[in-house]
PANUVO-181867 format. One line per field, with one value per atom (N, C-alpha, C, O): x, y, z; atom name. Coordinates in steps of 0.1 Angstrom, whole numbers. Layout:
BEGIN
c1	(X  ...)
c2	(Y  ...)
c3	(Z  ...)
torba	(CA  ...)
This chain:
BEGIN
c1	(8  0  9  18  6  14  7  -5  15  14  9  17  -1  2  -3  -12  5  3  -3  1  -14  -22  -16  -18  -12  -3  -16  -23  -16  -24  -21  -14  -28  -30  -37  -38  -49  -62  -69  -78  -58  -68  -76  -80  -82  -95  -83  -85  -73  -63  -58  -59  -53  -49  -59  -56  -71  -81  -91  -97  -88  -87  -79  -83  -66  -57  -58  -53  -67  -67  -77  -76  -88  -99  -97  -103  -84  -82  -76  -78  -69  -60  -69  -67  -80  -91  -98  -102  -100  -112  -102  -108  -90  -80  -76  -76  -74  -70  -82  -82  -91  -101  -108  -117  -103  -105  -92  -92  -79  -65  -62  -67  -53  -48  -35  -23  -47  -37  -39  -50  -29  -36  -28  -16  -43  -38  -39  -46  -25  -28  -32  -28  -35  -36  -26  -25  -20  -7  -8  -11  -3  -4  8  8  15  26  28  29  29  32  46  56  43  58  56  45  65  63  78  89  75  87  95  107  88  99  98  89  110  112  118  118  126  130  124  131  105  100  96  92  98  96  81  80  73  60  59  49  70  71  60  53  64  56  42  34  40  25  20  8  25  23  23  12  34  31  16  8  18  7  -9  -18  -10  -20  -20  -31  -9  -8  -6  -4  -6  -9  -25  -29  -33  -44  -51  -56  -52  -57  -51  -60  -40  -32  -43  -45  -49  -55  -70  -75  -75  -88  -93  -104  -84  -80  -85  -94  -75  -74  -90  -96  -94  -108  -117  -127  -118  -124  -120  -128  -114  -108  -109  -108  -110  -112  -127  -131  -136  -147  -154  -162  -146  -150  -145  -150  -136  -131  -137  -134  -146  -154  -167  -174  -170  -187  -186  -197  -172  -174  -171  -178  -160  -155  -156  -146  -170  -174  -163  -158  -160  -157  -140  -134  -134  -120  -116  -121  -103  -98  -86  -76  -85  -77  -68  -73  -56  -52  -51  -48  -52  -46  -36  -35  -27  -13  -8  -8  -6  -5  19  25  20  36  41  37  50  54  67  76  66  80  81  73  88  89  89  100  77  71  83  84  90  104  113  120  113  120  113  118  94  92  89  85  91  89  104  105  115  129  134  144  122  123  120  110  131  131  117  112  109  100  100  106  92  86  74  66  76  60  50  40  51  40  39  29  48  51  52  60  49  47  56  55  65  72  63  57  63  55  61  74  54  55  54  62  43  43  38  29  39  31  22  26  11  2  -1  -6  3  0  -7  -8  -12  -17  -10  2  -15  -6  -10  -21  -6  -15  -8  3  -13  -10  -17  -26  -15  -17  -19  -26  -9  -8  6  13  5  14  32  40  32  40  44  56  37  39  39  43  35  37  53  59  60  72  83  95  78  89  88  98  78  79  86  88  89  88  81  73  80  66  74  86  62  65  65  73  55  57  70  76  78  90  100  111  99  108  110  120  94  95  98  99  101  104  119  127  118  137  146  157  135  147  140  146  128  124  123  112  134  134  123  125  111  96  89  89  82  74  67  67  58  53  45  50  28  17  11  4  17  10  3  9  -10  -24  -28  -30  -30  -37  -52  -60  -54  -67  -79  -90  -79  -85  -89  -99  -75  -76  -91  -93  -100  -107  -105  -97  -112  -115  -119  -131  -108  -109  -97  -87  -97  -84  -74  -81  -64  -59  -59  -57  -61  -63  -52  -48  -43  -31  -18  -21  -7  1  11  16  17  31  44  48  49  61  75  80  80  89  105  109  111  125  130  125  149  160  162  170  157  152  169  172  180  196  194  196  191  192  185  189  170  159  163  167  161  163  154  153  146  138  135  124  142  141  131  119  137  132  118  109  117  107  95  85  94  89  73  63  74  68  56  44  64  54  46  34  54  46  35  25  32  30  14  4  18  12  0  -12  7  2  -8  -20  -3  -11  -24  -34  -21  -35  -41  -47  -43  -50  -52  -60  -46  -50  -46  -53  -38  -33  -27  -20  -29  -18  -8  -11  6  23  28  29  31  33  48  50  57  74  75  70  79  85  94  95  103  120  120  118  124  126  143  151  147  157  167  163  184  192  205  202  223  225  234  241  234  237  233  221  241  240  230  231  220  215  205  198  211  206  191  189  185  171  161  153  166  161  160  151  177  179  176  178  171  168  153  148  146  131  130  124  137  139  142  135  148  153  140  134  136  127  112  105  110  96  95  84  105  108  105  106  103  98  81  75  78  66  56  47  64  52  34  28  30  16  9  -2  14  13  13  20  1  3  9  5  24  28  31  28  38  46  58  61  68  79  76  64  77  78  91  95  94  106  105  104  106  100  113  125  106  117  112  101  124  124  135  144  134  147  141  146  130  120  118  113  119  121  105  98  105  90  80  69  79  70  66  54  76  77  69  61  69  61  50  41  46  33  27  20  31  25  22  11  34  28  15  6  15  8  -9  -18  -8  -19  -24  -37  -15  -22  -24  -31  -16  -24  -34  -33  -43  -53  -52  -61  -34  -30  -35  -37  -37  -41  -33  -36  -16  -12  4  9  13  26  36  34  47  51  67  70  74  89  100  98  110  121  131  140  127  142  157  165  159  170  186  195  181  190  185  175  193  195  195  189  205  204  193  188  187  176  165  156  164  151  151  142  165  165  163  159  167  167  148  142  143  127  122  117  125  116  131  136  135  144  135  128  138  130  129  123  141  141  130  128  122  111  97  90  96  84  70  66  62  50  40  32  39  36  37  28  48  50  45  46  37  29  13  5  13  -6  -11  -16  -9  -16  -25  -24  -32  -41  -39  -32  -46  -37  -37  -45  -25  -19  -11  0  -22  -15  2  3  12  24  28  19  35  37  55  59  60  76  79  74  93  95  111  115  118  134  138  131  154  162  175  183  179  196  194  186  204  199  211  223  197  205  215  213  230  231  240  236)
c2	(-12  0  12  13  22  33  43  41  55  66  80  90  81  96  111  113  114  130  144  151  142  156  170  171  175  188  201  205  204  212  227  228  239  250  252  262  248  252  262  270  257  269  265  253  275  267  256  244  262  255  240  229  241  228  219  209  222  216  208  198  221  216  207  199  207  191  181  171  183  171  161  149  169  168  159  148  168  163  147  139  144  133  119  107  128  114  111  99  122  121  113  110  111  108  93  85  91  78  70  58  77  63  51  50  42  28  20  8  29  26  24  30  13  9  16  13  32  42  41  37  46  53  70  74  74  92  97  96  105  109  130  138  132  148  152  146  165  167  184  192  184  202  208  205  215  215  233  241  236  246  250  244  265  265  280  285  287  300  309  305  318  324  335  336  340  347  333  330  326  314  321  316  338  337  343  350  346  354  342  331  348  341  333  322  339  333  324  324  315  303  293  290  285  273  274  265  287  292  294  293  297  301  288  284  278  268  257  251  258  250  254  246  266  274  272  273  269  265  254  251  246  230  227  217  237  231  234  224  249  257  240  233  236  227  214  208  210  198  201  192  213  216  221  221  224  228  215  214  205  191  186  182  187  180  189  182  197  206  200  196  201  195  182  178  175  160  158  151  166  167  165  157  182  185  174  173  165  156  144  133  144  129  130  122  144  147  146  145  144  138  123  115  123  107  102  101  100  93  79  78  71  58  59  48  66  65  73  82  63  64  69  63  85  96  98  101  95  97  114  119  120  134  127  115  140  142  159  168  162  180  174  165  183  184  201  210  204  215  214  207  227  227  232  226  242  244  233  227  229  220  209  197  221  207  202  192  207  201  188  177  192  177  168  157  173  163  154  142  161  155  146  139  151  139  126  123  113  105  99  105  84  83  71  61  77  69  61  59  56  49  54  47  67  77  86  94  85  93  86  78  83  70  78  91  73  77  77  68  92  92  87  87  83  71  90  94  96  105  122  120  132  143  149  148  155  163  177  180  186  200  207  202  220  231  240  238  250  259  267  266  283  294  301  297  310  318  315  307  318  321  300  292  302  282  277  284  267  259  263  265  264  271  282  282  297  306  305  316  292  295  288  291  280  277  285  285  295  305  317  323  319  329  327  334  316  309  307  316  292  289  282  281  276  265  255  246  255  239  240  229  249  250  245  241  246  248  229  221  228  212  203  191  205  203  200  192  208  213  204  198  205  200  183  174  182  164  157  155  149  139  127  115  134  127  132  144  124  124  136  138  148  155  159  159  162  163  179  182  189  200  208  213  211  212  228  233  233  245  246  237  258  260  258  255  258  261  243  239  234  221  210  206  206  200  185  176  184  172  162  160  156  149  138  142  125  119  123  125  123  134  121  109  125  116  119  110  134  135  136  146  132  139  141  133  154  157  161  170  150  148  154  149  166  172  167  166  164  156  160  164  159  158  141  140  134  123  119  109  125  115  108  96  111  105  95  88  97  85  72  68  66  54  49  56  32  26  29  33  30  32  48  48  58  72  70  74  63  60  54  59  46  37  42  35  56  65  72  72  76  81  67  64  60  44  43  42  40  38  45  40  56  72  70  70  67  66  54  56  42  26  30  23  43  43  48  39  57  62  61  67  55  47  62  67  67  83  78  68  90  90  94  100  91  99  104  98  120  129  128  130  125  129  144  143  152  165  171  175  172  175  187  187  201  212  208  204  210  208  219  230  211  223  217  210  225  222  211  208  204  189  179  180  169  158  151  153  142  131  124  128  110  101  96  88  101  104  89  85  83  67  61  54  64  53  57  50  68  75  71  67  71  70  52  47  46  25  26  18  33  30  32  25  43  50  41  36  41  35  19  14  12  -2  5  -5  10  15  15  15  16  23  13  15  -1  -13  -13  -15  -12  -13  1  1  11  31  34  30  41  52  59  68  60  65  77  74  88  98  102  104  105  116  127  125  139  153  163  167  165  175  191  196  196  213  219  214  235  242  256  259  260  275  277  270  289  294  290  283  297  298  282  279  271  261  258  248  267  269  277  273  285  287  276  272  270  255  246  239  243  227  233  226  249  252  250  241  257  260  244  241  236  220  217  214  219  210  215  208  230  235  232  232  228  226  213  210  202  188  186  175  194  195  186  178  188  179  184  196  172  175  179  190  173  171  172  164  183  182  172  171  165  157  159  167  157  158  152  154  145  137  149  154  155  160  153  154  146  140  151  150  163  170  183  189  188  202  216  226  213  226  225  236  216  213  216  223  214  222  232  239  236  254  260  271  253  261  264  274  249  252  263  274  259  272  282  281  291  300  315  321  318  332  344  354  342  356  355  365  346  343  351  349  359  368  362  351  372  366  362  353  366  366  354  349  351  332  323  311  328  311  316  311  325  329  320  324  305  295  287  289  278  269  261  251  262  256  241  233  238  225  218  221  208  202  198  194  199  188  177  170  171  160  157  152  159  158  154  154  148  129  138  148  127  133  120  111  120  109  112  115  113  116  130  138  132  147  160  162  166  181  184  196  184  196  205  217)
c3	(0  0  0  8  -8  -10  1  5  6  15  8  9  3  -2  12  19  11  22  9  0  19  15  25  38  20  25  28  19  37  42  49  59  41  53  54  62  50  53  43  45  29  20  17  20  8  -4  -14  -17  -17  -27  -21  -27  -11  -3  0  5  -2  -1  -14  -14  -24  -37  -44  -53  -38  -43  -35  -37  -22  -18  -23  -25  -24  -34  -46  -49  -54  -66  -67  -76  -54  -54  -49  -52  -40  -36  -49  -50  -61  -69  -81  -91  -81  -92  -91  -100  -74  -69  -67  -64  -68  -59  -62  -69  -55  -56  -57  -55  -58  -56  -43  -33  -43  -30  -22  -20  -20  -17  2  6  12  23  26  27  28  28  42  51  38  50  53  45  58  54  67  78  63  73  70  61  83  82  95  107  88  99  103  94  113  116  125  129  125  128  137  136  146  150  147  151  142  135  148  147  159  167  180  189  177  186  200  211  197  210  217  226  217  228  240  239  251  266  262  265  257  252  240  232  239  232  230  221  248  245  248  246  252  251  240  239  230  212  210  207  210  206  207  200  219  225  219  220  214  210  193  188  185  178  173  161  182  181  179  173  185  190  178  172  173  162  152  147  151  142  139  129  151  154  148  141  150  148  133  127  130  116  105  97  109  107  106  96  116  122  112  111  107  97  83  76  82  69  65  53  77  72  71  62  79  78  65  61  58  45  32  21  39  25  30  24  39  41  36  30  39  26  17  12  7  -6  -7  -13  1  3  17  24  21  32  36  47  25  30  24  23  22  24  38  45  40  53  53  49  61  58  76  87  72  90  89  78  100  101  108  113  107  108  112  103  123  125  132  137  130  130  133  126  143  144  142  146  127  124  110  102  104  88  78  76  71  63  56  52  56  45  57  55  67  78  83  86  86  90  80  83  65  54  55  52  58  55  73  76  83  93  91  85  97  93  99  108  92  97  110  113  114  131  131  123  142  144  144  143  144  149  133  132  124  112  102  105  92  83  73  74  63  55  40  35  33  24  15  15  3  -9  -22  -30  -19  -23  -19  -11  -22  -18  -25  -37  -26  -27  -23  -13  -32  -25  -37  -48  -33  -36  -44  -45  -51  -60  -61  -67  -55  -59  -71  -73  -80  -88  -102  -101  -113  -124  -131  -137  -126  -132  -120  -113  -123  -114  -117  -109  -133  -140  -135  -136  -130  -126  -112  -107  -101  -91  -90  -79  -97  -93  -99  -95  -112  -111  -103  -100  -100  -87  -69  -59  -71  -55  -48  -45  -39  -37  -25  -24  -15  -5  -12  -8  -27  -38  -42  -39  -47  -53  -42  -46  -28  -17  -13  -11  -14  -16  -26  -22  -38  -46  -47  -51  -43  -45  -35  -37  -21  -11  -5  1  -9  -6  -13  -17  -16  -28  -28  -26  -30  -31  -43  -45  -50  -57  -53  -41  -62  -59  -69  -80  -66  -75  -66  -56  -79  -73  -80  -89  -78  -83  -80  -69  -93  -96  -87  -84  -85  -78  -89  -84  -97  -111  -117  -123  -112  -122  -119  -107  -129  -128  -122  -126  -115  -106  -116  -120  -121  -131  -132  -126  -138  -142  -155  -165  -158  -165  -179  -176  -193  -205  -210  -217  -209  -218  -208  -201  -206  -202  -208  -215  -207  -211  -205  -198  -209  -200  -207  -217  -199  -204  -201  -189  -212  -206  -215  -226  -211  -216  -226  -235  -223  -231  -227  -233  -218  -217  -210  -213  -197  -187  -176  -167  -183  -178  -182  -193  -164  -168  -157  -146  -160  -150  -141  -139  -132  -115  -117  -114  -120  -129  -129  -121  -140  -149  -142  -147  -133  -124  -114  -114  -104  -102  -122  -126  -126  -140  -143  -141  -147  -154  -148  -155  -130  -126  -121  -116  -126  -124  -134  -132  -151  -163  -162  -162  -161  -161  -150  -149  -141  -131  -139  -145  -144  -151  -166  -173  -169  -186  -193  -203  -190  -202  -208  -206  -222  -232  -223  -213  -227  -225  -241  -251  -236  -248  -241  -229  -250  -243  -252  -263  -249  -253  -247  -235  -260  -258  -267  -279  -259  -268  -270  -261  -286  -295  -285  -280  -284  -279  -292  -301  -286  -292  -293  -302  -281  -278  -286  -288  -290  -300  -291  -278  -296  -290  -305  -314  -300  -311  -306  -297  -313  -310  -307  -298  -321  -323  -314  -309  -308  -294  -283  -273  -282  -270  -268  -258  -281  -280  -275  -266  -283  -280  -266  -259  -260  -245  -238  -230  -242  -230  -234  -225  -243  -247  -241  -242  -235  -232  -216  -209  -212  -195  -195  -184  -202  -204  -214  -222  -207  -222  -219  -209  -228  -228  -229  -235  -226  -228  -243  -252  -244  -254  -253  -245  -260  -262  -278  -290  -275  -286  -282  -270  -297  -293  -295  -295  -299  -299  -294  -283  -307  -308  -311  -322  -301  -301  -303  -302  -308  -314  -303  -299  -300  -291  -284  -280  -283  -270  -253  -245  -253  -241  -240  -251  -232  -234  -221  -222  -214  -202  -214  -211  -224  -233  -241  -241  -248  -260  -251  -258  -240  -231  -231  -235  -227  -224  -240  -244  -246  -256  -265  -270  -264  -268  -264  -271  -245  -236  -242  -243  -245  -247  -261  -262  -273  -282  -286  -295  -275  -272  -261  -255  -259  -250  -239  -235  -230  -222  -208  -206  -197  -181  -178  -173  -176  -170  -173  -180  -166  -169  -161  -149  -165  -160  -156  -164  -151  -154  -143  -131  -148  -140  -133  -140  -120  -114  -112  -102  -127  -131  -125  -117  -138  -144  -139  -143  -130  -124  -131  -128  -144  -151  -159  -162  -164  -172  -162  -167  -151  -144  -141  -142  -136  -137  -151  -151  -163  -177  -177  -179  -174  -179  -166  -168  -154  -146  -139  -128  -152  -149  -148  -156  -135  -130  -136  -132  -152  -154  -165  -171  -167  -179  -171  -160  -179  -178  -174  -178  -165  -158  -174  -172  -183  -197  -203  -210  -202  -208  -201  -203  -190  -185  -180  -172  -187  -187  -197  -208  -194  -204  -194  -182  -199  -190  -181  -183  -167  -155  -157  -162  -153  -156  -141  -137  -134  -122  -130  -142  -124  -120  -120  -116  -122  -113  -113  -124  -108  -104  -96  -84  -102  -97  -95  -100  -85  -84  -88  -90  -89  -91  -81  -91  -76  -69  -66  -71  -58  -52  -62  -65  -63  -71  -75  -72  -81  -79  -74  -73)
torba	(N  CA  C  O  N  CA  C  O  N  CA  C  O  N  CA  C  O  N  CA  C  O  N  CA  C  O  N  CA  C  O  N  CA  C  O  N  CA  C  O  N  CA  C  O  N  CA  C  O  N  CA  C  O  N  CA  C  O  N  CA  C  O  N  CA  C  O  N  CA  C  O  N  CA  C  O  N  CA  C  O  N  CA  C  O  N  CA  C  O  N  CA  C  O  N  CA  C  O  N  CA  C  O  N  CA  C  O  N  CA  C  O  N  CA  C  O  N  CA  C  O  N  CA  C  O  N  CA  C  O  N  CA  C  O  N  CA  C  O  N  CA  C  O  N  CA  C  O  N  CA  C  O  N  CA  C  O  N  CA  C  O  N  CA  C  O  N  CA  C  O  N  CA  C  O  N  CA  C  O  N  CA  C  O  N  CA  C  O  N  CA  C  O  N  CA  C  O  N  CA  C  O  N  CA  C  O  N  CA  C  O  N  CA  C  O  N  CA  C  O  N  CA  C  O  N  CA  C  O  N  CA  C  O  N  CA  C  O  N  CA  C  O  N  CA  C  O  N  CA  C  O  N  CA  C  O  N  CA  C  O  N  CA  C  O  N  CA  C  O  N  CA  C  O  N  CA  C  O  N  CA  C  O  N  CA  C  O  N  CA  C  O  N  CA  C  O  N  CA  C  O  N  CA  C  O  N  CA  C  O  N  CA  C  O  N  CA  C  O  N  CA  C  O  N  CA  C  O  N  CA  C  O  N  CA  C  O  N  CA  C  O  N  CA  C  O  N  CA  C  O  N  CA  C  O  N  CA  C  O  N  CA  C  O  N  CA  C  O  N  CA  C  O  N  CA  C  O  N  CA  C  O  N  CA  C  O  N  CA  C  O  N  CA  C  O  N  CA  C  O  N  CA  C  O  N  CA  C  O  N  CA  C  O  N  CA  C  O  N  CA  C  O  N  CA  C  O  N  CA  C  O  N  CA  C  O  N  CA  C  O  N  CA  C  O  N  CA  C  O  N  CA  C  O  N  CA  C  O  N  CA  C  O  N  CA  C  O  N  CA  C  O  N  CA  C  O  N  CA  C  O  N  CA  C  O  N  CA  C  O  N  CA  C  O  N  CA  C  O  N  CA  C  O  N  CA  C  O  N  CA  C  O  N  CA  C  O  N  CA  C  O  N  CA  C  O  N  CA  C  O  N  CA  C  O  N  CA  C  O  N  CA  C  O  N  CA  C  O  N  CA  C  O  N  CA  C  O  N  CA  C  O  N  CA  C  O  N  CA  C  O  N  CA  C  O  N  CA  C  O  N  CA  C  O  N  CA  C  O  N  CA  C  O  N  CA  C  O  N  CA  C  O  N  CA  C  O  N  CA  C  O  N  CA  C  O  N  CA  C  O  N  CA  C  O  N  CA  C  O  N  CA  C  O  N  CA  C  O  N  CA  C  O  N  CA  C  O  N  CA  C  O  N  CA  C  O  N  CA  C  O  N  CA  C  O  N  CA  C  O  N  CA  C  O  N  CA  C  O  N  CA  C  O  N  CA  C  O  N  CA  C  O  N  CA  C  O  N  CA  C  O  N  CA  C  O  N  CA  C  O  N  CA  C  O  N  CA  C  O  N  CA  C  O  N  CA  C  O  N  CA  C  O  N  CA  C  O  N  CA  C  O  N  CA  C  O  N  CA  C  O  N  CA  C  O  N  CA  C  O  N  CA  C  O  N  CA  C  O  N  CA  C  O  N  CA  C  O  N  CA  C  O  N  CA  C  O  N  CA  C  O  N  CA  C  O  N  CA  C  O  N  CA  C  O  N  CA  C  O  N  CA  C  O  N  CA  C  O  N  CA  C  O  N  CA  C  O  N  CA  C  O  N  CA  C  O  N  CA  C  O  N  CA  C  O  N  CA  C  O  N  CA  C  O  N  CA  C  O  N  CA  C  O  N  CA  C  O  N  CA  C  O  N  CA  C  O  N  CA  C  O  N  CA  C  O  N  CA  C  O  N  CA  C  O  N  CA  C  O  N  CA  C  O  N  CA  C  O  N  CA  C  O  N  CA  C  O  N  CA  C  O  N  CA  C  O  N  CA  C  O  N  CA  C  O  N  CA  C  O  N  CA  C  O  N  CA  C  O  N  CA  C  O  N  CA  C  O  N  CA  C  O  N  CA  C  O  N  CA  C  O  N  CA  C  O  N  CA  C  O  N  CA  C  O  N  CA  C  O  N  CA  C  O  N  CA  C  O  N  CA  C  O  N  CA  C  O  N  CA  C  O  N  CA  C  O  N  CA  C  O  N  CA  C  O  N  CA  C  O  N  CA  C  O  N  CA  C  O  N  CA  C  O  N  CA  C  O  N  CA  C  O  N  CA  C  O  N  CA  C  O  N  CA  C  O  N  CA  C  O  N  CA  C  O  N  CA  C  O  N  CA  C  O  N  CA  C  O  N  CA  C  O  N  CA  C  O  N  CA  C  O  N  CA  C  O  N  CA  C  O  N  CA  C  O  N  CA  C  O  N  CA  C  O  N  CA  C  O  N  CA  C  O  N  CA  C  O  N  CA  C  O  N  CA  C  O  N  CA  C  O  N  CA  C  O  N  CA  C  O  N  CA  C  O  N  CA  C  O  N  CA  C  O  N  CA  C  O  N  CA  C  O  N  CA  C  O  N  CA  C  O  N  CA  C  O  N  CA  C  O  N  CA  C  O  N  CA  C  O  N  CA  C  O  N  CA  C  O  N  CA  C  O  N  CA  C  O)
C-alpha cells in the first residue's frame, strides 16, 4: 500500500488538491494521510511554549475541519490526520517513526496564475520540490476534478532510466493516459532513435509519442505544446538540475505562463546539484 500525504493550510487551494488526489486515486490501494505543519517564527519570545501550544491546538482543529470536509465527498476513504510543528520541508525531511509514516508521495496546492507561474515565482511547492526527494503532484486551484487523458512529459530524453521512470509508469497505467514525451531541440547531440527505444521499453503497454520542439524559451515551448495537445497534466524527472533550472528560470516573464492551468507531477532521481 502506497502513502500519499495531503499537505495542508487550510486553504481553499490545499483543499482543492486534496480533493483532486481522492477524486484521481479512488478505488487505488492508496492510504492518505492529510498533514499540516506549523511552525512560530519569533522562537525567542519568553511566550514560546504558550504560542506553541496554541498553535498545536488551532493545528488539530483545523485538521478536524478538513477531514470533515473531505469525508462529505468521500465518506468511505480512510484519511489519518497528521499535525507536526516545524517548517514544512524540515518535518517532510524527518526521518519516519511509528507515529510518522514515511510518504511514498506528496500532494500539494498551488496558488497563482498556473502551477508554472507559481514555481517560477517561489513557492512552499517549489521549496518542496527542490529539497524532498519525493514524488510531488502539485495542483492549480482552477484544475478539474478529473483523471488526466493526456500527459506531457517534459524531458531531456539522456538521462531517464527505470528506477526514474517507475513512479510516472505507474502514475500513467492508473489512469490509462496517453504519454506525450517533449523535448525542446538544444544544441547537444543526442541520437534520438535510441533514445526513443530505451525510454519506450519502460513504459510497455502506454500510449505513447515523441515530440521535438523548437524554441529558445524552453518553459514557453512545453506550455505551448501541452496547450495545443489538450493535455491534463505536466510531468517531469528531477533528473538533471540545469535542465530544471533552464525550464523554470525566474528571469522568464509573468507573460510566458498565462496558459491553461496544468496540475504537476515531479519525480526526483539523486539529489540536485
Amino acid at each position: 500500500m502506497k502513502h500519499v500525504f495531503l499537505l495542508t493550510d487550510f486553504s481553499e487551494t490545499a483543499r482543492h488538491a486534496a480533493l483532486y488526489a481522492l477524486t484521481v486515486f479512488e478505488g487505488r490501494d492508496f492510504h492518505f494521510h492529510l498533514l499540516n505543519a506549523y511552525d512560530v517564527e519569533f522562537s525567542g519570545s519568553p511566550y514560546i511554549t504558550r504560542v506553541k501550544e496554541e498553535m498545536a491546538e488551532e493545528s488539530r482543529k483545523g485538521l478536524r475541519r478538513e477531514l470533515a470536509v473531505l469525508h462529505q465527498q468521500f465518506p468511505n476513504v480512510v484519511i489519518n490526520v497528521v499535525s507536526r510543528y516545524g517548517p514544512l520541508v524540515d518535518v517532510l525531511l524527518r526521518k519516519g517513526s511509528a507515529a510518522f509514516t514515511r510518504p511514498d508521495f506528496l500532494v500539494m496546492g498551488c496558488r497563482g496564475e498556473s502551477a508554472l507561474e507559481n514555481f517560477l515565482l517561489g513557492s512552499t511547492a517549489f521549496d518542496v520540490i527542490k529539497h524532498v526527494q519525493l514524488p510531488v503532484l502539485a495542483i492549480p486551484l482552477e484544475t478539474p476534478l478529473q483523471k488526466p487523458r493526456k500527459i506531457v512529459y517534459a524531458t531531456d530524453l539522456k538521462t531517464l532510466n527505470q528506477e526514474m521512470a517507475k513512479p510516472l509508469f505507474e502514475l500513467v497505467s492508473a489512469f490509462h493516459s496517453e504519454l506525450l514525451f517533449a523535448h525542446v531541440l538544444d544544441n547537444e547531440y543526442l541520437n534520438h532513435l535510441e533514445a526513443e527505444e530505451r525510454i519506450a521499453a519502460y513504459f510497455p503497454g502506454i500510449k505513447l509519442s515523441f515530440h521535438f520542439l523548437d524554441g529558445e524559451d524552453v518553459c514557453r515551448s512545453v506550455c505551448d505544446f501541452s496547450e495545443e495537445q489538450g493535455a491534463d497534466l505536466v510531468a517531469m524527472v528531477r533528473h538533471n538540475y540545469s535542465f530544471f533550472e533552464r525550464l523554470f528560470h525566474p528571469s522568464v516573464t509573468r507573460k510566458m505562463v498565462l496558459h491553461p492551468q496544468y496540475p504537476m507531477f515531479v519525480l526526483h532521481a539523486g539529489k540536485p546539484a
